[in-house]
Every structure is written in C-alpha cells, then in structure tokens.
VEXZA-976008 format. One record per residue (C-alpha): x, y, z; residue in three letters; residue number from 1. Coordinates in nm, 4 decimals. Each point is the difference from the previous one (the first is absolute). Example, Ala and Ser with C-alpha at 12.3 -4.5 7.8 and 13.67 -1.06 7.14 Angstrom:
<px 1.2300, py -0.4500, pz 0.7800, tiba ALA, seza 1>
<px 0.1370, py 0.3440, pz -0.0660, tiba SER, seza 2>
// end
This chain:
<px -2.1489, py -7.5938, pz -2.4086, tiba UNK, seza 1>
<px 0.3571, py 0.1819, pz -0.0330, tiba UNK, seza 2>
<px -0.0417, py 0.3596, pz -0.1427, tiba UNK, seza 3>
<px 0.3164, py 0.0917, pz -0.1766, tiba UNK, seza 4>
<px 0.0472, py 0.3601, pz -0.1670, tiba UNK, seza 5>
<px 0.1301, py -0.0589, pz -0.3802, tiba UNK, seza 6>
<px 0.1362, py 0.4109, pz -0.0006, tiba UNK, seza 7>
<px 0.3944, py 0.0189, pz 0.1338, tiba UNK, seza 8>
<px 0.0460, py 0.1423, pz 0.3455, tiba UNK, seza 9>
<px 0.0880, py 0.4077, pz -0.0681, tiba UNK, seza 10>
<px 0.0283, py 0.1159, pz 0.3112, tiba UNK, seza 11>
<px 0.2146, py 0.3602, pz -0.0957, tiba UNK, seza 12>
<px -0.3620, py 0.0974, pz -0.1998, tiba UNK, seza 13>
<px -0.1230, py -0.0153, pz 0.3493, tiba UNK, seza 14>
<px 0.2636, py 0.2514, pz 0.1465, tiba UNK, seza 15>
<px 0.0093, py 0.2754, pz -0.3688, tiba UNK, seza 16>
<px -0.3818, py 0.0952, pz 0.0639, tiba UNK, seza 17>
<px -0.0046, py 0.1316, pz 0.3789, tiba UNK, seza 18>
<px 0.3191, py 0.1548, pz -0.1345, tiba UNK, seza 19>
<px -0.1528, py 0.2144, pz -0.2601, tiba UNK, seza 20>
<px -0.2858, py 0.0610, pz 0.2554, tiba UNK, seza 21>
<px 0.3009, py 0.1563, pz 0.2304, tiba UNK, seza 22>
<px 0.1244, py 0.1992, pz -0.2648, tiba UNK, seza 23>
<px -0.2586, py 0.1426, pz -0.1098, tiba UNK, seza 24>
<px -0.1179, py 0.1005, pz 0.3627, tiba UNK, seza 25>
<px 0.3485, py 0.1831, pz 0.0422, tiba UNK, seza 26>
<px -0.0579, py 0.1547, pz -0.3174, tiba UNK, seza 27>
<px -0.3207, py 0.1539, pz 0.1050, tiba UNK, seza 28>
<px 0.1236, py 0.1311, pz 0.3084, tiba UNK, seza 29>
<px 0.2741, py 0.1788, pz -0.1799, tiba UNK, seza 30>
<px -0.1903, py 0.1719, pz -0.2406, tiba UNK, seza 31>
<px -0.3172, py 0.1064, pz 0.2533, tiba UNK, seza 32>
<px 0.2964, py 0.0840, pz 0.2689, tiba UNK, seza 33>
<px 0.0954, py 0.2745, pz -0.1921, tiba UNK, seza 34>
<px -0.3573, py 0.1525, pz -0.0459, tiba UNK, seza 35>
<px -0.0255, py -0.0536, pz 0.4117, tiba UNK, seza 36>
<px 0.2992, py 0.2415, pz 0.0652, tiba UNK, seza 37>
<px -0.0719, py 0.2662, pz -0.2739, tiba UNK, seza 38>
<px -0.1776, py 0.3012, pz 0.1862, tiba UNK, seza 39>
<px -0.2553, py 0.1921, pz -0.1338, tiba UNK, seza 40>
<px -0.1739, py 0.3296, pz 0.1342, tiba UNK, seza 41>
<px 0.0148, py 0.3882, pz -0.1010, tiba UNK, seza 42>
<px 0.2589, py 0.2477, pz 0.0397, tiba UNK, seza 43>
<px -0.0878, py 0.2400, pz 0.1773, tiba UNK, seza 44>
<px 0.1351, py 0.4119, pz 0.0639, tiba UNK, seza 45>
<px -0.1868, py 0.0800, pz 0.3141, tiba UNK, seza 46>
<px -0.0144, py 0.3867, pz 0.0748, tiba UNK, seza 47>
<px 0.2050, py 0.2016, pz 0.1691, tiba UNK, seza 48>
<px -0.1354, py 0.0786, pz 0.3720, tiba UNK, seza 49>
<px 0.0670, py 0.2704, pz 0.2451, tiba UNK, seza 50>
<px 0.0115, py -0.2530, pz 0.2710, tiba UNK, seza 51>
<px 0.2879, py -0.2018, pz -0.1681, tiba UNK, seza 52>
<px 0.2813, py -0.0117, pz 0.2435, tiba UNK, seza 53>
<px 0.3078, py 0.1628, pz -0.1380, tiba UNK, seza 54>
<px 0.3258, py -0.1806, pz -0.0026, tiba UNK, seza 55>
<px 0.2700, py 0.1901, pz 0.1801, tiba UNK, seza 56>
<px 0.3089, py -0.0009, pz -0.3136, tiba UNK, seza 57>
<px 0.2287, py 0.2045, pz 0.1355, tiba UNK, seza 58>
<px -0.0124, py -0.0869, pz 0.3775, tiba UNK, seza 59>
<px 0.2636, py 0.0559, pz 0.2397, tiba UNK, seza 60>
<px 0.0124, py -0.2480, pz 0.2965, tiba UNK, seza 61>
<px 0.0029, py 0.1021, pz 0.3904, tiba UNK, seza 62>
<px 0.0766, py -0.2545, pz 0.2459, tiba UNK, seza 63>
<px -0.0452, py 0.0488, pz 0.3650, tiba UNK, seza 64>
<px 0.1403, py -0.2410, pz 0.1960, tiba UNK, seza 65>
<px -0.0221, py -0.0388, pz 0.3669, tiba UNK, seza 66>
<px 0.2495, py 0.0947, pz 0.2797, tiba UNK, seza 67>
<px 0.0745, py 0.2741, pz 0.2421, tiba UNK, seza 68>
<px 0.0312, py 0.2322, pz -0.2144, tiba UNK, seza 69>
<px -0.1936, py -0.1761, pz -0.2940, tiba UNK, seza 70>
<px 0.1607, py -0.0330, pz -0.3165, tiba UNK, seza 71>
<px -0.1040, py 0.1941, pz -0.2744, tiba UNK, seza 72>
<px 0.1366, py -0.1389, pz -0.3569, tiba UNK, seza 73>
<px -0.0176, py 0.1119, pz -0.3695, tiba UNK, seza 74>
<px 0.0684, py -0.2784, pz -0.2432, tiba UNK, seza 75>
<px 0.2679, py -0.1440, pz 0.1618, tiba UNK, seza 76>
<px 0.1641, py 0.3066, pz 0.1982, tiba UNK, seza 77>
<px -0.0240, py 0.0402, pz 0.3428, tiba UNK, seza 78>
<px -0.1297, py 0.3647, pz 0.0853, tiba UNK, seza 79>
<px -0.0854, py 0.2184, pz 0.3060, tiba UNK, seza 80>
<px -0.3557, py 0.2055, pz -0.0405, tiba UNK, seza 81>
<px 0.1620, py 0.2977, pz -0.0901, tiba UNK, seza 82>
<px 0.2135, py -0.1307, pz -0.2836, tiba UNK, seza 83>
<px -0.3435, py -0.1308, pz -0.0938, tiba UNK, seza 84>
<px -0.1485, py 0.2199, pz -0.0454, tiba UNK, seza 85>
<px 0.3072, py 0.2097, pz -0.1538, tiba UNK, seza 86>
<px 0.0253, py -0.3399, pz -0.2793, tiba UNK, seza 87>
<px -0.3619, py 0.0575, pz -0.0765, tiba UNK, seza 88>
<px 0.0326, py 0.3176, pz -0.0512, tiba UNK, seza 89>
<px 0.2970, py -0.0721, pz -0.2456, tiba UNK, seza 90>
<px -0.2051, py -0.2596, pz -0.1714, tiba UNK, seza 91>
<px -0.3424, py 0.2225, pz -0.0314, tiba UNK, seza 92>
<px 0.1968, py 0.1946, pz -0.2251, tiba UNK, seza 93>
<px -0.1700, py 0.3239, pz -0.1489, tiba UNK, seza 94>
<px -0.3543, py 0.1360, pz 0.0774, tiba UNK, seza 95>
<px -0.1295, py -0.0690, pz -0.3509, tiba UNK, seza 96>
<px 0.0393, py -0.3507, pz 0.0255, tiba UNK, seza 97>
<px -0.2113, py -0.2134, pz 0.0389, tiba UNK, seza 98>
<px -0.0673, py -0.1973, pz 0.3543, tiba UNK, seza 99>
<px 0.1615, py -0.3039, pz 0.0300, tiba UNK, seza 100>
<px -0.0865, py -0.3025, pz 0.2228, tiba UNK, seza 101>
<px 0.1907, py -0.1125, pz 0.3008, tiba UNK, seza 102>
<px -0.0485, py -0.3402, pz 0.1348, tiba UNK, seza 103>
<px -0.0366, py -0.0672, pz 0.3993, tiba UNK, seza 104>
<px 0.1295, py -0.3334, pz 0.1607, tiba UNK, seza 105>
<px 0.0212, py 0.0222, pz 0.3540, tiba UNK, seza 106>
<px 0.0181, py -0.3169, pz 0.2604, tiba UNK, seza 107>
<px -0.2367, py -0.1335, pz 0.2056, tiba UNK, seza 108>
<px 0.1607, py 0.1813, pz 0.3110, tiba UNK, seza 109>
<px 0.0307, py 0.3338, pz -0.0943, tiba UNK, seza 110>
<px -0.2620, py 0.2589, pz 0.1779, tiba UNK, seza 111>
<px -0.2666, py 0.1306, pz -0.2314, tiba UNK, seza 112>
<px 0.1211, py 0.3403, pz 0.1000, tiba UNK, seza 113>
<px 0.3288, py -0.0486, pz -0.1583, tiba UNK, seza 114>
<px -0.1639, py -0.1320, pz -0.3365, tiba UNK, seza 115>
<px -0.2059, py 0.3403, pz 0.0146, tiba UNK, seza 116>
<px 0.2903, py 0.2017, pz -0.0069, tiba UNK, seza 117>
<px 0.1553, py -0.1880, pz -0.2102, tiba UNK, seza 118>
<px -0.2706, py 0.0468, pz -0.2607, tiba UNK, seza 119>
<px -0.1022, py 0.3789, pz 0.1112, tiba UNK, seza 120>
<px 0.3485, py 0.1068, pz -0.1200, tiba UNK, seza 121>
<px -0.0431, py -0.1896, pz -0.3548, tiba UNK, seza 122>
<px -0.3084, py 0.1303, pz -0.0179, tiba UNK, seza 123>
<px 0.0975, py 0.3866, pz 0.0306, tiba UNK, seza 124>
<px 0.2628, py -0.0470, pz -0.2125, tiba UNK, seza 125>
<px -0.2822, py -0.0751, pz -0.2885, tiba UNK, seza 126>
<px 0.0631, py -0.4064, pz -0.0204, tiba UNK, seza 127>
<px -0.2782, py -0.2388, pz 0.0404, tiba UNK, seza 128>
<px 0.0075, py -0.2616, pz 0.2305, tiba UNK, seza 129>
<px -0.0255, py -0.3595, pz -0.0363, tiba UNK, seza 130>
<px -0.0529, py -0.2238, pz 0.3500, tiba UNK, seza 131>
<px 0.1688, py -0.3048, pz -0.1181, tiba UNK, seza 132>
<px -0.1258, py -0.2994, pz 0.2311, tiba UNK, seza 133>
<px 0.0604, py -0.3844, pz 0.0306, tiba UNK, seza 134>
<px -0.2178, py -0.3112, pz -0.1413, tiba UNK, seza 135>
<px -0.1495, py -0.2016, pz 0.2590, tiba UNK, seza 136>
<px 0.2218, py -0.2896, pz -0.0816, tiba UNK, seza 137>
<px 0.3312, py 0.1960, pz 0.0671, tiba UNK, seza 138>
<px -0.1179, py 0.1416, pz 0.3720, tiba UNK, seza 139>
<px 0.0680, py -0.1878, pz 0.2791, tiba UNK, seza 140>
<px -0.3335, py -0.1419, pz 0.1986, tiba UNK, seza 141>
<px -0.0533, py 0.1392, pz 0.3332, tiba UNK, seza 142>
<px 0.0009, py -0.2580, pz 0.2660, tiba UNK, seza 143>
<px -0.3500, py -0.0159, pz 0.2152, tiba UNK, seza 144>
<px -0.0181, py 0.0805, pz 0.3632, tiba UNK, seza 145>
<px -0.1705, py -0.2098, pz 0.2331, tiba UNK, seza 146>
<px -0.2573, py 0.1523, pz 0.1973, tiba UNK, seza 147>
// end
C-alpha cells in the first residue's frame, strides 16, 4: 500500500512559525533588557565627619629633585632654598589669611633630611604640607639580591 498526502506541499508555513517564535524572543529581551540596566537604591546625604580628609584647593606644588645640590622647584621655576622660602613668603600673603596647602613631590633619591627642611620651612611660614607619593604601578621594582 502507497500512502499519498492529498494537502499541497507548503513548505514556507514551515519556515513563518520558528520565525515568529524568533521574534518574539528578541522582543522579550528588549523590553526586560531595559528593566535589567535601570538601577534602583536610595539616595543618600551621609554626615559630615571630623575625620573626612580635606582636599587641599589652593595648593602650591614643591618639587625636590635630586642632584648635588638638589633641586628645589615651585610650579615650574627652578629655585634655590632661600628664594624658597622668600616665594613662600610672597605667596602666604597677610597674617589674617587663612593657611593654604603646599604640595610635596620629591624623588626617590633625595635624603629624608632634605624633604624635612624642605617642609620645616613651609611649615613655619603657616602652610600645610602635603607628602605627595607614587602608585605602586608607576615605581620601579627593586631587583632581588642573591644571598
């Protein structure tokens, strides 16, 4: 016995339904997408702390680099100690205002003592002093000695 179908051969009917299924798929993602990415939480105003670090605003920057004698920079002019000091004197201004920040970058080299001074003299002229230092990434890795 020969089975024989009687219906015409549609095969495109077999092609629109997995289509619609696709469609509708991509459709869903799209809308739920959107309520993935939206954030949700509380704003909050946390209060204010006596431990906060302050942010130095109106810093001047030192730089110390080294040398024989070591270099001793403000911004980007080259200085001797005493015109330094004589520059932060300039910029302290007048006794009734207010202390200002100055900003300490010295390099690796230079000897501790010299970064004291260096900060001593800022500090009696009424400044306070930031010790400005380097990431981890940006330093140079010490080679090992060998036993």
């Amino acid at each position: 016995m020969k089975l024989e179908s009687s219906l015409p051969e549609r095969p495109g009917f077999l092609f629109v339904v997995p289509a619609f299924n696709l469609l509708a798929l991509l459709i869903a993602v799209i809308l739920w997408r959107e309520s993935f990415s939206s954030q949700h939480g509380l704003a909050l105003e946390l209060p204010v702390s006596r431990y906060q670090i302050e942010r130095p605003t109106d810093a001047s920057v030192i730089s110390i680099t080294e040398g024989d004698p070591p270099g001793y920079w403000l911004g980007r002019e080259e200085l001797s100690l005493g015109q330094l000091s004589e520059r932060l004197d300039a910029r302290r201004g007048s006794e009734s205002a207010p202390a200002s920040n100055v900003l300490l970058r010295v390099d690796g080299e230079v000897p501790v003592e010299t970064q004291q001074a260096v900060a001593e003299i800022a500090l009696q002229k009424g400044f306070r002093v930031w010790m400005l230092g380097e990431s981890a990434e940006s330093q140079p890795v010490p080679e090992r000695q060998k036993p």
